[in-house]
VOGU-3710 file (C-alpha; in Angstrom, 3 decimals, decimal comma):
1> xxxxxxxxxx> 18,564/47,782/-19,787  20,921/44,206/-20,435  24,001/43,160/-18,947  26,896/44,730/-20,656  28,540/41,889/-22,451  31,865/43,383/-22,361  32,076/43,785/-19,044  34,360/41,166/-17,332  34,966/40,499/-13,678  38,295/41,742/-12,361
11> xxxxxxxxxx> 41,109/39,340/-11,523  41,277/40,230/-8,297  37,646/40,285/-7,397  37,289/38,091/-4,186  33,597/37,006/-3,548  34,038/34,260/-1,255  32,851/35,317/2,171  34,523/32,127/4,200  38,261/31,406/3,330  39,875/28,871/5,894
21> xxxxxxxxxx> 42,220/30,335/8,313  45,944/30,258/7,067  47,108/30,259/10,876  44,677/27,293/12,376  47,011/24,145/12,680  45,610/20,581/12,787  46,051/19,425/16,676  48,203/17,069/17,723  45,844/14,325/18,753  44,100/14,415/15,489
31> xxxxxxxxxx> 44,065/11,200/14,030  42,180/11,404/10,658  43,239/7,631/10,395  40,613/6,443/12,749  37,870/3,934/11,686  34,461/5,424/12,104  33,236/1,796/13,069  35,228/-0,506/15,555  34,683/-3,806/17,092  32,229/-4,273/20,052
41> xxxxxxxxxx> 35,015/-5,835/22,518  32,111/-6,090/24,645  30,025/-8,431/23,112  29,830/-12,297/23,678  29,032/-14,943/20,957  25,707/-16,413/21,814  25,610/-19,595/23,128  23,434/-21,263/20,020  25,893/-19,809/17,442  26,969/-22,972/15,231
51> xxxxxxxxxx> 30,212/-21,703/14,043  30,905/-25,675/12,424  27,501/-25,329/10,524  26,894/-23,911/7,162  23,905/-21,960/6,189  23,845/-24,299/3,375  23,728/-28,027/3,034  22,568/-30,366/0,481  19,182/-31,670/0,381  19,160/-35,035/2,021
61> xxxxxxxxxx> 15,645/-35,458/0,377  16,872/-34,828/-3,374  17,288/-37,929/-5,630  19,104/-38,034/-9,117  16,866/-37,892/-11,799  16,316/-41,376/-13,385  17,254/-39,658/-17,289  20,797/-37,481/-15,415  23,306/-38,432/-17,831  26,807/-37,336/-16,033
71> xxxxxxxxxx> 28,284/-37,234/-18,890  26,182/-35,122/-20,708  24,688/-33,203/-17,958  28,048/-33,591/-15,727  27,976/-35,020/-12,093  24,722/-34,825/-10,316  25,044/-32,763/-7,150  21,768/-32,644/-4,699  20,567/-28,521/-4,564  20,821/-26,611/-1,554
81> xxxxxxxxxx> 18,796/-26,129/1,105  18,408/-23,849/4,153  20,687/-25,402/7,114  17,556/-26,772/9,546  19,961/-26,693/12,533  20,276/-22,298/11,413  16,705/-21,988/11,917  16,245/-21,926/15,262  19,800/-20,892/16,040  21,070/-17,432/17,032
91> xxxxxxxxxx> 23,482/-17,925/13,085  25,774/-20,249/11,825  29,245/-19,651/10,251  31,855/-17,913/11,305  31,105/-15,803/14,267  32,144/-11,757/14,289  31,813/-8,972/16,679  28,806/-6,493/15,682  30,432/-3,141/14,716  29,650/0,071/17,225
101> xxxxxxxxxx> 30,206/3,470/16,684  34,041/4,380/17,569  34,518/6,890/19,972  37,955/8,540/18,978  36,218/9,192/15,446  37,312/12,785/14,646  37,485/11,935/10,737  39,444/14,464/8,082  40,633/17,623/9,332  39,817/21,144/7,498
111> xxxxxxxxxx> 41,038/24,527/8,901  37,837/26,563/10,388  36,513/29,394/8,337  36,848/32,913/8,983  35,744/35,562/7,207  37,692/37,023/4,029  39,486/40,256/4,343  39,410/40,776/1,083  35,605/39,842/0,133  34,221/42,512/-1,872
121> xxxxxxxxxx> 30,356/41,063/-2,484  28,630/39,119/-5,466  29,987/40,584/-8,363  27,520/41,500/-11,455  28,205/43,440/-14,773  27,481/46,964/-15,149  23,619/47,946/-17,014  24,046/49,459/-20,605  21,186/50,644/-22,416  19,281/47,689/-24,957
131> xxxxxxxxxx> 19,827/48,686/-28,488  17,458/46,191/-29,570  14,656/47,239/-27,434  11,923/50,032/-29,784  7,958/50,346/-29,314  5,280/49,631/-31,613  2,519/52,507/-31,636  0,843/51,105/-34,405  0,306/47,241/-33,719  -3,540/47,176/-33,791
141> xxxxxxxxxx> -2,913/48,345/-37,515  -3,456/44,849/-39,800  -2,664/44,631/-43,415  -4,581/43,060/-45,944  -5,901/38,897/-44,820  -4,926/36,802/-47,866  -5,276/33,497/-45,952  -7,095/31,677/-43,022  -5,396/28,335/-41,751  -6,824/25,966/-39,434
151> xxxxxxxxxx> -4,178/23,978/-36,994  -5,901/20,829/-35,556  -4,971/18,302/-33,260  -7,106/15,228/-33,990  -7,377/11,355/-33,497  -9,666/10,854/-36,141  -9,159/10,978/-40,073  -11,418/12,240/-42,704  -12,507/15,520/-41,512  -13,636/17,886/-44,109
161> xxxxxxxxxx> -14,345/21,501/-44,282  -16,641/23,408/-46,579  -19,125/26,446/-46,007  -16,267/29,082/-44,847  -17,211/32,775/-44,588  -14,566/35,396/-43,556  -16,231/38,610/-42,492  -17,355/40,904/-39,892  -21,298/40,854/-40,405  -23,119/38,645/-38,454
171> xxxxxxxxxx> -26,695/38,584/-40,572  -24,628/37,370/-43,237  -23,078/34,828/-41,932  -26,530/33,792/-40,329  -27,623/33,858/-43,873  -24,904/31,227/-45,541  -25,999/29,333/-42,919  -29,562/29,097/-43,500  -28,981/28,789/-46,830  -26,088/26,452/-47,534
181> xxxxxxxxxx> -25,345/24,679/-44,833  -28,398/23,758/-42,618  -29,618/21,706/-45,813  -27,014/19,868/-46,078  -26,680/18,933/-41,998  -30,829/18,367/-42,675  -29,502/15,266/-45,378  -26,814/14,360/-43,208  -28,459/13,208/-40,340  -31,499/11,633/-42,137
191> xxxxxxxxxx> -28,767/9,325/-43,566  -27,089/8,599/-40,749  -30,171/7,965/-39,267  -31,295/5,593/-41,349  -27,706/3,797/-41,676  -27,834/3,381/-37,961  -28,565/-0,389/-36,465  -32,187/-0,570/-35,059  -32,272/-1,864/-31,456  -35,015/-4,470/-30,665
201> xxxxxxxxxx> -37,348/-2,901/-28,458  -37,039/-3,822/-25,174  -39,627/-5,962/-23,647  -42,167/-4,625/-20,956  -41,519/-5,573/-17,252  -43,734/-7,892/-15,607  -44,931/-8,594/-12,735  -42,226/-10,172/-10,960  -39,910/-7,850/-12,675  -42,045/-4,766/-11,080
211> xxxxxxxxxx> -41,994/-6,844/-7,664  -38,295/-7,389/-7,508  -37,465/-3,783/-8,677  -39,767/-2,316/-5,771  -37,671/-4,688/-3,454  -33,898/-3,092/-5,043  -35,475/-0,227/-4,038  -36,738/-1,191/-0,552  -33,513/-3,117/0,105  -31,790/0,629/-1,053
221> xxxxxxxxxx> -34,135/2,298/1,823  -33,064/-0,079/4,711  -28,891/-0,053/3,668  -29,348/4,033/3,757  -31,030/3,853/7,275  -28,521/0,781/8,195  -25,706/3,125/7,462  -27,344/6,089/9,253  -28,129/4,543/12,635  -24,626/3,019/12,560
231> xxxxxxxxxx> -22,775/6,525/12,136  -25,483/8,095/15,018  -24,630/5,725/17,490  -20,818/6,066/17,032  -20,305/9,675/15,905  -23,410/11,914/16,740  -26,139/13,143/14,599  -24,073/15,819/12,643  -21,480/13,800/11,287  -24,301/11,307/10,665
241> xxxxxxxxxx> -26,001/13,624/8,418  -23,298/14,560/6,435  -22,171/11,542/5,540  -25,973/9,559/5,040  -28,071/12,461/3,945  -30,149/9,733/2,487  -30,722/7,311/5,263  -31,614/10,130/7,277  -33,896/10,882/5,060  -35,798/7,969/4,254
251> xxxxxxxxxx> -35,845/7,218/8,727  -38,356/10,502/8,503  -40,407/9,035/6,433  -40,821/5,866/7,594  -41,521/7,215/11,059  -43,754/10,297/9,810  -45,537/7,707/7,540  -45,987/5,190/11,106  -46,831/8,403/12,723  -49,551/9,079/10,160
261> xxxxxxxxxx> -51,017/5,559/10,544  -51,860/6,827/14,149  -48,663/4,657/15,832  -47,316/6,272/19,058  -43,811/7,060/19,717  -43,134/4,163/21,793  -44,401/1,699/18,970  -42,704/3,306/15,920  -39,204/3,724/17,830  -38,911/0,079/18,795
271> xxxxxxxxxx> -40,669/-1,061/15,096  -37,372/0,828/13,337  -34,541/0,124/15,716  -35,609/-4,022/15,316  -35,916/-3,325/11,135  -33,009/-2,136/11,549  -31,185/-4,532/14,037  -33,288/-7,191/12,197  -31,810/-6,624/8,430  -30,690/-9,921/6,988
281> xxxxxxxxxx> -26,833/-11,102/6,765  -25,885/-11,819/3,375  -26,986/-15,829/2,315  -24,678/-18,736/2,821  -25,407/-18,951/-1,435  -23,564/-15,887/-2,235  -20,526/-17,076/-0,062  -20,857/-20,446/-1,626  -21,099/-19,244/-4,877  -18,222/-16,490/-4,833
291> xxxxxxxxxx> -16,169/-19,088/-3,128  -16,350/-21,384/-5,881  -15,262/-18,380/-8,458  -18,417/-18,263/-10,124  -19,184/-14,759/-10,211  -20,685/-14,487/-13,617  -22,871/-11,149/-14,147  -25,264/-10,380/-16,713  -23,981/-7,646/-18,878  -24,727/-4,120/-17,391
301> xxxxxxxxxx> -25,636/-5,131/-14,272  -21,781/-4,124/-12,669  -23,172/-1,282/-10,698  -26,269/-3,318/-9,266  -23,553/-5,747/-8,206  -21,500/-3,286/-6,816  -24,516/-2,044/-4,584  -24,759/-5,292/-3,224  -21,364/-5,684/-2,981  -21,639/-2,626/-0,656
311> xxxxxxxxxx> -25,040/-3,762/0,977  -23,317/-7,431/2,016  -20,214/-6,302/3,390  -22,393/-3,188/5,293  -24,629/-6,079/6,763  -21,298/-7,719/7,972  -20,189/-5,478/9,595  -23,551/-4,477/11,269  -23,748/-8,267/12,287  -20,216/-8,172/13,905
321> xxxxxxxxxx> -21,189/-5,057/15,853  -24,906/-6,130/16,983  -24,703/-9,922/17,380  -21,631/-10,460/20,038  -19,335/-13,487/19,780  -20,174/-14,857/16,706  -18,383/-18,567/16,588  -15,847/-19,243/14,047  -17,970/-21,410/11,710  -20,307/-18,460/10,931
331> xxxxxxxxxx> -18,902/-18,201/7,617  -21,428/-15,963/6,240  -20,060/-13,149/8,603  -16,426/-13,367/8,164  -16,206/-14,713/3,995  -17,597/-11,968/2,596  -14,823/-9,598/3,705  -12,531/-11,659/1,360  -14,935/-12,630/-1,082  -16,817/-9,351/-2,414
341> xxxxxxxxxx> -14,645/-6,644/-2,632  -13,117/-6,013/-6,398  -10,798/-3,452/-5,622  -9,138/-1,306/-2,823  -12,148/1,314/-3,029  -14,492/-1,496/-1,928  -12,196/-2,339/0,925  -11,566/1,295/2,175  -15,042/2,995/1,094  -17,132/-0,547/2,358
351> xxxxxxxxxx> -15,588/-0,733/5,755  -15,470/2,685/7,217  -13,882/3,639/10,372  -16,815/4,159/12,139  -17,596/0,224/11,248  -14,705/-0,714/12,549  -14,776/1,112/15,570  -18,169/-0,077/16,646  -17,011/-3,550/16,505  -13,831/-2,813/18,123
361> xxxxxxxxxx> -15,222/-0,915/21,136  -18,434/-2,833/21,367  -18,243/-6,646/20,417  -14,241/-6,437/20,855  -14,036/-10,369/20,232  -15,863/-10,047/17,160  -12,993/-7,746/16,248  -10,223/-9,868/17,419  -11,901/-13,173/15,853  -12,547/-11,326/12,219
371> xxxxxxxxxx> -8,788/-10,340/12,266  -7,935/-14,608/13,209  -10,219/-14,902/9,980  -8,524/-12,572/7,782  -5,356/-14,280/8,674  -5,746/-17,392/8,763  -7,429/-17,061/5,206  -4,008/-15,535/4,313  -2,505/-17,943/5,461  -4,116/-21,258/3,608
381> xxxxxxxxxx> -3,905/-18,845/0,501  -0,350/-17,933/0,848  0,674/-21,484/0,875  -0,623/-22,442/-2,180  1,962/-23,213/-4,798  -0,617/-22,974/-8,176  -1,395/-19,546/-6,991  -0,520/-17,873/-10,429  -3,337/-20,416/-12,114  -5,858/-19,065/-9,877
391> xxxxxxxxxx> -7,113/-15,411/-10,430  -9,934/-16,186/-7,303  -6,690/-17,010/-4,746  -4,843/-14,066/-5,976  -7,934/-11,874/-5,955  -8,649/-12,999/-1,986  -5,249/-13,087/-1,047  -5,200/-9,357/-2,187  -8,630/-8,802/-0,091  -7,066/-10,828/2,876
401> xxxxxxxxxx> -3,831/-8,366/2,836  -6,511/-5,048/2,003  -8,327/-5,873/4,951  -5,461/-6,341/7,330  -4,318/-3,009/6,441  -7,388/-1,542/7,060  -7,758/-2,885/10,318  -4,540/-2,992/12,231  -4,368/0,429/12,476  -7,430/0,740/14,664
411> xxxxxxxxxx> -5,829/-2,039/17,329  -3,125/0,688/17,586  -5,544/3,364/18,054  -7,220/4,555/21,827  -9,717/3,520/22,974  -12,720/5,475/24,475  -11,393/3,995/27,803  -8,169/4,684/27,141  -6,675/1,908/26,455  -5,326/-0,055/23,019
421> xxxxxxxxxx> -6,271/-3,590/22,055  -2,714/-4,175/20,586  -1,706/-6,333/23,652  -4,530/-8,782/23,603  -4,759/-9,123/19,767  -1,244/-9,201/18,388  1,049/-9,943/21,248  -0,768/-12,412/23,490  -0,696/-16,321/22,833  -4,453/-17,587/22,183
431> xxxxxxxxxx> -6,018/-20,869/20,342  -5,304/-20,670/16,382  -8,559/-20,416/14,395  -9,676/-24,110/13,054  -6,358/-25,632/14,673  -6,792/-24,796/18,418  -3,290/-24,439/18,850  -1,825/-21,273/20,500  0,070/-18,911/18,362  1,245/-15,212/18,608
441> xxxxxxxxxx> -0,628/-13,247/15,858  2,288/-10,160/15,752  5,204/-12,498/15,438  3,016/-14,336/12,608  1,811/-11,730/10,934  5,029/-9,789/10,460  6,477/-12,865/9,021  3,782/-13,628/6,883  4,057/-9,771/5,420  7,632/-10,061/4,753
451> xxxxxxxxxx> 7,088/-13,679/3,380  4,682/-12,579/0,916  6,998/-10,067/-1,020  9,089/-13,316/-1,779  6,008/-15,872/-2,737  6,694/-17,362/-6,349  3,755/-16,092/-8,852  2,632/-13,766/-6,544  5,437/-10,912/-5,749  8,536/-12,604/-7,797
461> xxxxxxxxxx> 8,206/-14,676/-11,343  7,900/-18,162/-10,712  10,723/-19,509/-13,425  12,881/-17,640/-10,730  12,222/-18,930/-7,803  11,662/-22,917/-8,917  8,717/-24,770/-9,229  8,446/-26,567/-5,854  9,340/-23,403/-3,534  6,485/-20,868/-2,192
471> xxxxxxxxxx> 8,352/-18,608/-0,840  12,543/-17,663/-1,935  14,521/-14,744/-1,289  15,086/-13,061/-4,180  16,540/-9,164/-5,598  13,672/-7,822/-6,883  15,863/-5,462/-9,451  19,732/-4,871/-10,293  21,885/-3,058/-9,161  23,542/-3,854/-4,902
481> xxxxxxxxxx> 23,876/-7,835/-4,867  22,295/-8,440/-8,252  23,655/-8,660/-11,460  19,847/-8,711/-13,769  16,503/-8,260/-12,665  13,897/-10,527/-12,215  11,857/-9,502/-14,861  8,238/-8,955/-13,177  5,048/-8,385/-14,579  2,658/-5,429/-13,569
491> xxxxxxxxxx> 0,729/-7,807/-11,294  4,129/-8,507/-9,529  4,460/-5,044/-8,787  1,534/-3,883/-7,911  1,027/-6,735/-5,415  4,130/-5,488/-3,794  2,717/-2,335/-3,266  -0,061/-3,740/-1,425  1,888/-5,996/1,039  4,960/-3,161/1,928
501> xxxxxxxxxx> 1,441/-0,792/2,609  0,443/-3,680/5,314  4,486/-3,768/6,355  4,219/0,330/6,972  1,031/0,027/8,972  2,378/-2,372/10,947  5,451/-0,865/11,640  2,978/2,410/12,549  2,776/1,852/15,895  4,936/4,983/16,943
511> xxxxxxxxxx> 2,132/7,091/14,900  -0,360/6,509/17,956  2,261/6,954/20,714  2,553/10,572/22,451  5,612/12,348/21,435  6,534/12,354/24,668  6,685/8,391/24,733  7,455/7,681/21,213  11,205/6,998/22,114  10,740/4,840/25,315
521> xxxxxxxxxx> 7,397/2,907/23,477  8,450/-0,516/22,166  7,435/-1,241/18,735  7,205/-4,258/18,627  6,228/-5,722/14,536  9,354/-2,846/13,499  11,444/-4,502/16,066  10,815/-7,909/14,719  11,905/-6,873/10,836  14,785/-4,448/12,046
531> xxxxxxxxxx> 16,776/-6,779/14,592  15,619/-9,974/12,200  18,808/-12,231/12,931  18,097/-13,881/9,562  20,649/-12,257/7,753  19,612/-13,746/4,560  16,039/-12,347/4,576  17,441/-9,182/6,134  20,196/-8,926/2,693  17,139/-9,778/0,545
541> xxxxxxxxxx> 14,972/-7,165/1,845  17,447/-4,755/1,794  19,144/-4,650/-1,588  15,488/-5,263/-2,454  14,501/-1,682/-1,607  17,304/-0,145/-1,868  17,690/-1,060/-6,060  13,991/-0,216/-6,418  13,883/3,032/-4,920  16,700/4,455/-6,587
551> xxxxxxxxxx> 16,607/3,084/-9,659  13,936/5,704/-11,640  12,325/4,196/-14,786  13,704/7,242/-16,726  16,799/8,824/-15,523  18,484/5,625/-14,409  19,665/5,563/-10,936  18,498/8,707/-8,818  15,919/9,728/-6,262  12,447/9,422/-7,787
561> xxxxxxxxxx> 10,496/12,093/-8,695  7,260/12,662/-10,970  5,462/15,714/-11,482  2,200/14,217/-12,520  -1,075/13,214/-10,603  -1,317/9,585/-11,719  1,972/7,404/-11,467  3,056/4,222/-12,721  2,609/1,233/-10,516  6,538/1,022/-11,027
571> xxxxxxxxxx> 7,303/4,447/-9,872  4,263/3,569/-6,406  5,955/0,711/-5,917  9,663/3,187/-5,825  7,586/5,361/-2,917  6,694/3,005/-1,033  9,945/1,003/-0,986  11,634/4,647/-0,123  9,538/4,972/2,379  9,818/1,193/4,197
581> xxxxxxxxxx> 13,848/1,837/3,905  13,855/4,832/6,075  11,505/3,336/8,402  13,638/0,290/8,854  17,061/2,887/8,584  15,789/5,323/11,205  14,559/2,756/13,791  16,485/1,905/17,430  15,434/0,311/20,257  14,462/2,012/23,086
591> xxxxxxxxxx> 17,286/2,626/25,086  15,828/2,862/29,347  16,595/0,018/30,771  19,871/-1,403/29,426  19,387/-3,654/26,610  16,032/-4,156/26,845  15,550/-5,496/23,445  16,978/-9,118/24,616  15,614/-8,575/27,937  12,734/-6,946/27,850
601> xxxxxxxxxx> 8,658/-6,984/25,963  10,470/-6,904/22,461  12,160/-9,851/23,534  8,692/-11,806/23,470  9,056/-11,527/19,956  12,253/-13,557/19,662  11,092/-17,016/21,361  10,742/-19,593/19,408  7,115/-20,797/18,858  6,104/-24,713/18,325
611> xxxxxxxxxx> 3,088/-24,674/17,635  3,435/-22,593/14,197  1,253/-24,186/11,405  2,957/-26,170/8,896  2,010/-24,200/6,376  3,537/-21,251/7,883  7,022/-20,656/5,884  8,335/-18,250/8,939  11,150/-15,590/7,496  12,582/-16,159/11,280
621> xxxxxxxxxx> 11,429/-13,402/13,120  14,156/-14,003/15,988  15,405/-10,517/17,037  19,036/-10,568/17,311  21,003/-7,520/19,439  21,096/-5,110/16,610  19,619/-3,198/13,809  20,816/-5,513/10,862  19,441/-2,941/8,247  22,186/-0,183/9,787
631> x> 24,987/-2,629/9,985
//
């Protein structure tokens, strides 16, 4: 049966359920004019607002070029620069009252719904019978085969066919192809054979190349039972197994091989926990020679290099848990984490969790101390203005940023005891690695995230942000407060999706919180980018994610959406900037205690620190009194 196509719906077929009620009468208090946003009458002008200063003022360091013609060129004016009396300043310009919700809102009226006297239901046309619908008794019957096609889909050209036998016996096809074709493939592939280049013969190993495979292997024996022992001791001898079958394997028969050799218990116990205590840190060579950028490899040997790749950074991190406070000019402990990994894999698969937490819960100042590293290598990095020229920088500035993801996390995480290590490592002053002056790692770290998805070369074209500045505040597409994009290259936006990942773990801290406590628990690194009183970094940001998420590479401007399993760095980096926005959209304060962030821990975050590094370019992570990213 079909719909009858002459059937129409009646004129006076009501199927709305809900009509609004003809008596209801807007009240008399109703005022639909109402703003939904007022003034804050209540609020006070800080006392270091400049309301005589401009966020702008020439450079007083800017000369005329010796070859300005002003006639030509037209009169010479010095560029702008960032007001120095701003920085440290609550603002500048003209003062105004932060907006608050208003509380005689009522907005438009509309008459309540009632239900519809006169609903009679979804209305549908009446069935008829299908006068195109018959059945086929007879469709196994086949008339005569005059022609066979063949429909290919192919990348390659020249394809022939010959030898084609259309029947139903089997013998006689086997036949043909005894016959006919099997000579032919016979010739076939002795020519090709014989057309094909011969390979010299490889040369026989000697000696020393016998000796130093038999070490590989040895070397591939003691990382197995390195990773083993390391998983035992930190998450029991089940999860041990399952994830170093191996390791566990080869431990047997070491000690079942001692055993045989007569050794007691005692002896072949203490011989494999000081192997494997004992197994050597990575050379100061292979940090000197992958800091100088030569990395050259012999061809086919990239998956010996990646095992050692995995065997160094293994060894680190086996040295940071074992060996407790290592000093800061042990190099050979905290380089490598920057130096050998090639990709995000090697970060996340080389440095596992239970790594991490064995240095975090037993050598906790090797933990703190590697994360000082990590940053402060970010740091000297970040301030480099020939960045782009550099593929080694970029490469460990990418490591730096990999790493620092992968950490911070586990400072937010419990502890066995209970407690965190947030406190200590991001939030309390301590001595600067190398400079020995104190500095607050959370308040530097947060700037240093947002300042890296505005450093020239690295996360925004360099022709747009001048030669001479590092780090400028830029739109990164068009659409809200920009007219054209910026024109960035796939390494622009895939860097970007690296450094919002470290901005969403550090704004993560809620994740680890109790739901219970999630609304009264500061959190303190989203505080710092939400209430940002820099209103300039804060309009950057914001139009920033805001054009990128919405602006799909194929439908133009709508939410993103892809139904594939491998995306476009383009359409990651849309994700992830979605995602940031409604982290930095959703977040408030916490409310007990009055205004407690300008009085209370997240005001920490807002004083003013003097002993920054000069090579710090701080976005200004003074926390004003509101959620600029709402206003």
């Amino acid at each position: 049966e079909i719909d009858d196509p002459k059937d129409k719906k009646p004129a006076d077929w009501e199927d709305n359920e809900k009509i609004p009620d003809p008596v209801a009468k807007k009240p008399a208090d109703w005022d639909e004019d109402a703003p939904l946003m007022i003034p804050d009458e209540e609020a006070v002008k800080p006392k270091d607002w400049y309301e005589d200063e401009p966020l702008l003022i020439p450079d007083p360091k800017a000369q005329k070029p010796a070859d300005w013609d002003d006639e030509e060129d037209g009169d010479w004016a010095a560029p702008m620069i960032s007001n120095p009396r701003c920085a440290d300043a609550a603002g500048c310009g003209p003062w105004e009252r932060p907006l608050k919700r208003n509380p005689d809102f009522k907005g438009k009226w509309a008459a309540p719904l009632i239900d519809n006297p006169r609903y009679k239901g979804e209305w549908a046309p009446r069935r008829i019978r299908n006068p195109g619908y018959f059945e086929d008794h007879d469709l196994y019957k086949l008339g005569k085969i005059d022609a066979v096609g063949f429909e290919l889909w192919t990348m390659q050209s020249g394809i022939t066919f010959d030898n084609i036998y259309l029947g139903s016996s089997s013998d006689a096809a086997a036949q043909i192809a005894d016959n006919v074709w099997k000579p032919k493939h016979d010739v076939e592939l002795a020519v090709s054979e014989a057309l094909r280049p011969k390979s010299p013969p490889a040369p026989k190993p000697g000696f020393a190349d016998v000796l130093r495979m038999f070490k590989d292997r040895i070397d591939e024996v003691l990382y197995s039972i390195n990773t083993f022992y390391g998983a035992l001791q930190s998450e029991g001898f089940v999860s041990a197994l399952r994830q170093e079958r191996a390791g566990a394997l080869g431990l047997l028969m070491v000690t079942m091989a001692l055993g045989w050799l007569g050794w007691n218990a005692s002896i072949i116990l203490g011989f494999m926990y000081r192997l494997v205590v004992s197994a050597p840190a990575p050379p100061p060579a292979v940090a000197a020679s992958a800091s100088s950028g030569s990395a050259a490899t012999a061809p086919g040997s990239g998956a010996k290099a990646d095992r050692k790749a995995a065997k160094d950074s293994s060894k680190c991190a086996f040295r940071l848990a074992e060996q407790r406070s290592l000093p800061d000019s042990a190099e050979d402990a905290w380089s490598p984490f920057w130096l050998l990994p090639e990709s995000p894999h090697d970060v996340f698969s080389l440095v596992t969790p239970a790594d991490i937490r064995r240095i975090r819960d037993g050598a906790r100042e090797n933990f703190i101390k590697l994360i000082d590293k990590v940053f402060d290598r970010l740091l000297v990095l970040k301030a480099a203005k020939d960045l782009t020229k550099l593929q080694t920088s970029s490469k460990q500035l990418l490591n730096c940023i990999r790493i620092l993801t992968r950490l911070v996390p586990f400072a937010y995480e419990a502890c066995p005891d209970g407690g965190t290590v947030e406190d200590i490592l991001l939030w309390t002053p301590r001595p600067r690695p190398g400079s020995g002056a104190d500095y607050i790692l959370g308040k530097q770290l947060v700037s240093a995230a947002i300042d890296l998805l505005f450093t020239s070369g690295f996360t925004v074209p360099p022709a747009t942000v001048g030669e001479d500045a590092v780090v400028r505040y830029a739109i990164w597409e068009n659409g809200i407060g920009q007219a054209s994009s910026l024109g960035s290259s796939k390494d622009h936006v895939s860097n970007r999706v690296e450094v919002l990942r470290l901005v969403l773990v550090l704004a993560s801290k809620t994740m680890y919180v109790s739901p219970a406590m999630a609304a009264a628990a500061p959190n303190r690194a989203l505080h710092a980018i939400a209430y940002n009183s820099n209103k300039r970094m804060v309009l950057s940001l914001l139009c920033s994610l805001l054009n990128t998420s919405l602006k799909d590479r194929t439908q133009g401007w709508a939410i993103p959406y892809r139904n594939t399993t491998t995306m476009d760095p383009s359409d990651v980096l849309s994700l992830q900037a979605m995602q940031t926005l409604f982290v930095l959209l959703e977040y408030q304060a916490p409310a007990s205690g009055g205004n407690e962030a300008a009085t209370g821990p997240l005001a920490a975050d807002a004083e003013a620190d003097s002993s920054t590094p000069s090579m710090v370019l701080v976005t200004g992570t003074e926390t004003g009194l509101q959620n600029l990213f709402r206003v």
